[in-house]
C-alpha positions in Angstrom: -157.7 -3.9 -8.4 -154.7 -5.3 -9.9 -151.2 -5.1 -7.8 -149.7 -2.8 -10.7 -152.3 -0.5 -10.2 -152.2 -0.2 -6.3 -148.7 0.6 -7.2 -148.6 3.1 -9.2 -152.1 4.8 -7.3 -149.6 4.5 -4.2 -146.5 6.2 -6.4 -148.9 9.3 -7.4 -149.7 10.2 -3.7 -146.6 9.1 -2.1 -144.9 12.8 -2.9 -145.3 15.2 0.5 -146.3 12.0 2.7 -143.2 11.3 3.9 -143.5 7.8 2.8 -140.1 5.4 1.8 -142.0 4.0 -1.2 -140.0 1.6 -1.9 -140.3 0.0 1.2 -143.9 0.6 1.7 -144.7 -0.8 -2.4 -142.7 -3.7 -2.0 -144.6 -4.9 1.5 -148.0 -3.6 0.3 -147.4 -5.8 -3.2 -145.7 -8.8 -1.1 -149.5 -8.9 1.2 -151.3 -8.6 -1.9 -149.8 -11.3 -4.1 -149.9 -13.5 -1.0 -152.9 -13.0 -0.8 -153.7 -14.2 -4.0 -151.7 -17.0 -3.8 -153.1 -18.1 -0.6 -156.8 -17.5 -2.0 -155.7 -19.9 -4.8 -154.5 -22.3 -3.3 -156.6 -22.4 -0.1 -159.6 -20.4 0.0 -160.8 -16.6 -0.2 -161.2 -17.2 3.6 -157.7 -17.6 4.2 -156.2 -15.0 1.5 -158.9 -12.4 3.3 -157.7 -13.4 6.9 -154.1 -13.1 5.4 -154.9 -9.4 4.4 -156.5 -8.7 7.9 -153.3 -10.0 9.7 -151.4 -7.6 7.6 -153.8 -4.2 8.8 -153.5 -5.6 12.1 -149.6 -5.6 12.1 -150.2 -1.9 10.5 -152.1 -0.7 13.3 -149.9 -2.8 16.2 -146.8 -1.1 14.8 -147.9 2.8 14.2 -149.9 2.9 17.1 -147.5 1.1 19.3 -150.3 -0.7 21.0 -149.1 -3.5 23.0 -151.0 -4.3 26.2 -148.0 -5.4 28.5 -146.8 -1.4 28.4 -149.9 -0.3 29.4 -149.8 -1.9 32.2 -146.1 -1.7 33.0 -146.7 2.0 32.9 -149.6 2.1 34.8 -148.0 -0.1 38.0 -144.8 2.2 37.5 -145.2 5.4 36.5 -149.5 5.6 37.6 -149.9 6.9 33.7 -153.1 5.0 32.3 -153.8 5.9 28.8 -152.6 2.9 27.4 -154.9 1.0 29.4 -157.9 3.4 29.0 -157.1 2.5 24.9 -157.6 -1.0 25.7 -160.4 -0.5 27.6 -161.9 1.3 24.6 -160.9 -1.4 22.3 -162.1 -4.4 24.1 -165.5 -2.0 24.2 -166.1 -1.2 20.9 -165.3 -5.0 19.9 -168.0 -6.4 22.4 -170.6 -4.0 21.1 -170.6 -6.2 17.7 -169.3 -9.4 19.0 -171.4 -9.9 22.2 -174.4 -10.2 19.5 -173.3 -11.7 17.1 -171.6 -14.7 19.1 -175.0 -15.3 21.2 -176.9 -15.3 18.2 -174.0 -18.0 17.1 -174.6 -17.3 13.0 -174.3 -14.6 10.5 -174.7 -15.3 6.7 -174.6 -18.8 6.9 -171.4 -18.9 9.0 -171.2 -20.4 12.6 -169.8 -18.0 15.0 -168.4 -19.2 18.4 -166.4 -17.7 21.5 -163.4 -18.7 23.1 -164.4 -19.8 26.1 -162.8 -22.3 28.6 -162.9 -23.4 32.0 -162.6 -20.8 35.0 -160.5 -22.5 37.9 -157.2 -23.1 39.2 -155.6 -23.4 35.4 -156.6 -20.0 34.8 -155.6 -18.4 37.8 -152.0 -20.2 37.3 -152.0 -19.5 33.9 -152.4 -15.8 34.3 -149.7 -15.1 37.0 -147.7 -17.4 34.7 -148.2 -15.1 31.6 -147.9 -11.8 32.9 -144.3 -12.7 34.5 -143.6 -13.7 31.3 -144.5 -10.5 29.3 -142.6 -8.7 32.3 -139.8 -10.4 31.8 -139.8 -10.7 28.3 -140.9 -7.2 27.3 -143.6 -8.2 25.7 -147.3 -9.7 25.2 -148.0 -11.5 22.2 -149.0 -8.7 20.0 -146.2 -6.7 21.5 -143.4 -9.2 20.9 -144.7 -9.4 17.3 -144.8 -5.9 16.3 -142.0 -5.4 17.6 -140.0 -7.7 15.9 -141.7 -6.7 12.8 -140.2 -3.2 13.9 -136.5 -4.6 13.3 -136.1 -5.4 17.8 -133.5 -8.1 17.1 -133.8 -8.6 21.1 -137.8 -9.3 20.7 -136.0 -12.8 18.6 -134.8 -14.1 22.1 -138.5 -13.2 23.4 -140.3 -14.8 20.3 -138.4 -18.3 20.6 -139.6 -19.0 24.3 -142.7 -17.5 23.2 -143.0 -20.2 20.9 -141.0 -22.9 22.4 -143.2 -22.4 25.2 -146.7 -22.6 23.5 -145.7 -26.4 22.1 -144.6 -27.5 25.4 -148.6 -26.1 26.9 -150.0 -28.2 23.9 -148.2 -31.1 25.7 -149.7 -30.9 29.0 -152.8 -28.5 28.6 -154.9 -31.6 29.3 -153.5 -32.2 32.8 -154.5 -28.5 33.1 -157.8 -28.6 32.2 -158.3 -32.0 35.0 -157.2 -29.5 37.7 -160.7 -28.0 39.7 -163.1 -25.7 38.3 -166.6 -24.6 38.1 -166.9 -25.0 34.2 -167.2 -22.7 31.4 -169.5 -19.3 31.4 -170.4 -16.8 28.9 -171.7 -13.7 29.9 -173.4 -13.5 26.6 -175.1 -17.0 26.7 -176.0 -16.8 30.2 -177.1 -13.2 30.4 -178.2 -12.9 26.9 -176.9 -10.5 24.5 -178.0 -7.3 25.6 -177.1 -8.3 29.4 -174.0 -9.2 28.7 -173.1 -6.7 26.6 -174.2 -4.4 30.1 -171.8 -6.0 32.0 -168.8 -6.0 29.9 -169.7 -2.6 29.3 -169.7 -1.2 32.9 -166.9 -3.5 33.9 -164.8 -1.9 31.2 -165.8 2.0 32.0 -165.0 0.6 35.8 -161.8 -0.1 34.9 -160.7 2.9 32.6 -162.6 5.4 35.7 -160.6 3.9 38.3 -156.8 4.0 36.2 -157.9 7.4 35.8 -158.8 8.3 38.7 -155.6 7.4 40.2 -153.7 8.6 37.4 -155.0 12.2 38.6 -154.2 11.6 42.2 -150.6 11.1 41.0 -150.1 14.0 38.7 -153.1 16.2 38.7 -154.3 15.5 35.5 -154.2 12.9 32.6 -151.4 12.5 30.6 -151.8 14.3 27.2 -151.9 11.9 24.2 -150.7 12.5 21.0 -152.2 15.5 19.3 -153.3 15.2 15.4 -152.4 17.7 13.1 -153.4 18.7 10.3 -151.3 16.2 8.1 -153.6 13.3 8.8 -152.7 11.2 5.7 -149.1 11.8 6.7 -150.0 10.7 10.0 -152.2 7.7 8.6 -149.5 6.3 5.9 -146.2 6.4 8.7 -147.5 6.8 11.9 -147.3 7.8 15.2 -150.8 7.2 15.4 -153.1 8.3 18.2 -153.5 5.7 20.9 -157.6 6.4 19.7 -157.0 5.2 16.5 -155.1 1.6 17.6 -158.2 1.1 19.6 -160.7 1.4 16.7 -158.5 -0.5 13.9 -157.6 -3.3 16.3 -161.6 -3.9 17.1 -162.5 -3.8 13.5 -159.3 -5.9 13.2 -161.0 -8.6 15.3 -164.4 -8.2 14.3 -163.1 -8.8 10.8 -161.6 -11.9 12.0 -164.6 -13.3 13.4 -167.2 -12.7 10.4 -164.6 -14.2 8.3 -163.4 -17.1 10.6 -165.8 -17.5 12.9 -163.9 -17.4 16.1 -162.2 -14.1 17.8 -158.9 -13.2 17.2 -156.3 -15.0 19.1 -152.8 -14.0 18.6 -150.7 -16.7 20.9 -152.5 -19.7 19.4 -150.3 -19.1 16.3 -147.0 -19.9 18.5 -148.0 -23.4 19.9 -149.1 -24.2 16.2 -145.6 -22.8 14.8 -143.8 -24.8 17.4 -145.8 -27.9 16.5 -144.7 -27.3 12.9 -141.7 -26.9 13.9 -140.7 -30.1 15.8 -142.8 -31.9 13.6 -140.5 -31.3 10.6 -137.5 -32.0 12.6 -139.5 -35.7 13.6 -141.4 -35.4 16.7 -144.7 -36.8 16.4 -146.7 -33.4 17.6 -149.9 -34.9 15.8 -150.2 -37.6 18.0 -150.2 -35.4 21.4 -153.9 -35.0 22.8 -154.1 -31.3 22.5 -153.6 -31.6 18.4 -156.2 -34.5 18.0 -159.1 -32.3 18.9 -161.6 -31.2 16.8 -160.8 -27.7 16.6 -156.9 -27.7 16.3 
């Protein structure tokens, strides 16, 4: 379908929805003609992958489904919805992934995990990022959809974000020197279907126990958003149900993997901005370890 006829398909529905069309044609033709473009002068690959980034922001933004307020809200406030959300995304994802990843192909393409060594690096790492999404408001996703939202203050957030993913590309092989026990995957060592078991009843453990103490804070769960009648309205602008983030965002990363081969991994995009970065102002970013490997 041509972009003049997404247009004017969009222009004959737009009455009623409570749509700013202009707004809403101009970004939907900006994605597809990018698209093309990239298709062009790439591959399909990348102008498909291009298209998927844009549902994703979509999804990020109307459902307001960031991961670092989930939790904020649970430590605070003892409200767990947004973290029962995430439970149910990271669910419904590893229902397809699991599989497909220990099997490793699909259609001729060669699917892998990201996987890496569990050890003191990790453990560091983690503390390390979740001060950092306190103290910047944000996780990955969160900081981007929330500058795509027009937070001017999610800017400041954004640069250290980046600035600080090229400075871990400097030194992430000291890291990975520090002691561990190696790389596992529950899908490779457990196979598929035991994997998938675990992750399963790890996840329901999770999203019983945030409930559970949800209740003995306020007697019940916290309603969510109710969905009214108007669910194209709802659909085109948003607020979206919590429900509906969770089931975009794992088709969101499913797509990414069929068409990549890897998961989707939002903060890997910062170190390789930042290496783009100080490479066109002269630093020699392609000579650092980190971008010499095979996969970067």
């Amino acid at each position: 379908m041509s972009v003049a006829a997404v247009t004017a398909s969009m222009s004959a529905a737009a009455p009623g929805t409570g749509v700013d069309r202009g707004p809403a044609l101009t970004i939907l033709a900006t994605f597809l003609l990018g698209a093309m473009a990239i298709t062009d002068l790439i591959t399909f690959t990348q102008g498909a992958l291009f298209l998927v980034g844009g549902v994703s922001g979509v999804a990020l933004y109307h459902a307001s489904f960031g991961f670092t307020g989930g939790w904020r809200r649970m430590v605070m406030e003892r409200r767990s919805a947004a973290l029962r959300a995430q439970m149910l995304m990271v669910g419904i994802a590893a229902i397809v992934m699991i599989p497909l990843v220990t099997e490793g192909r699909i259609f001729g393409q060669i699917l892998v995990g990201a996987s890496g060594p569990i050890g003191v690096s990790v453990a560091l790492g983690a503390a390390m990022f979740g001060f950092g999404m306190q103290l910047g408001g944000g996780c990955g996703s969160g900081t981007l959809f929330a500058v795509g939202g027009g937070s001017a203050r999610m800017l400041v957030t954004l640069f250290f974000f980046i600035l600080g993913s090229l400075l871990a590309t400097a030194h992430l092989p000291w890291w990975l020197t520090l002691p561990n026990i190696g790389e596992y995957s529950l899908g490779a060592n457990l196979g598929a279907f035991g994997g998938l078991a675990v992750t399963l009843a790890g996840l329901a453990a999770v999203a019983f126990l945030v409930a559970r103490i949800e209740i003995a804070r306020h007697g019940s769960l916290e309603k969510t958003r109710a969905v009214g009648a108007q669910r194209l309205d709802r659909l085109l602008h948003g607020p979206w149900p919590l429900i509906w983030g969770a089931f975009a965002l794992a088709a969101v990363n499913i797509a990414t993997l069929l068409l990549s081969g890897h998961p989707w991994s939002i903060t890997f995009a910062f170190g390789l901005w930042g290496a783009k970065a100080a490479q066109a102002l002269g630093v020699a970013v392609e000579t650092w370890q980190f971008w010499t490997w095979p996969g970067q």
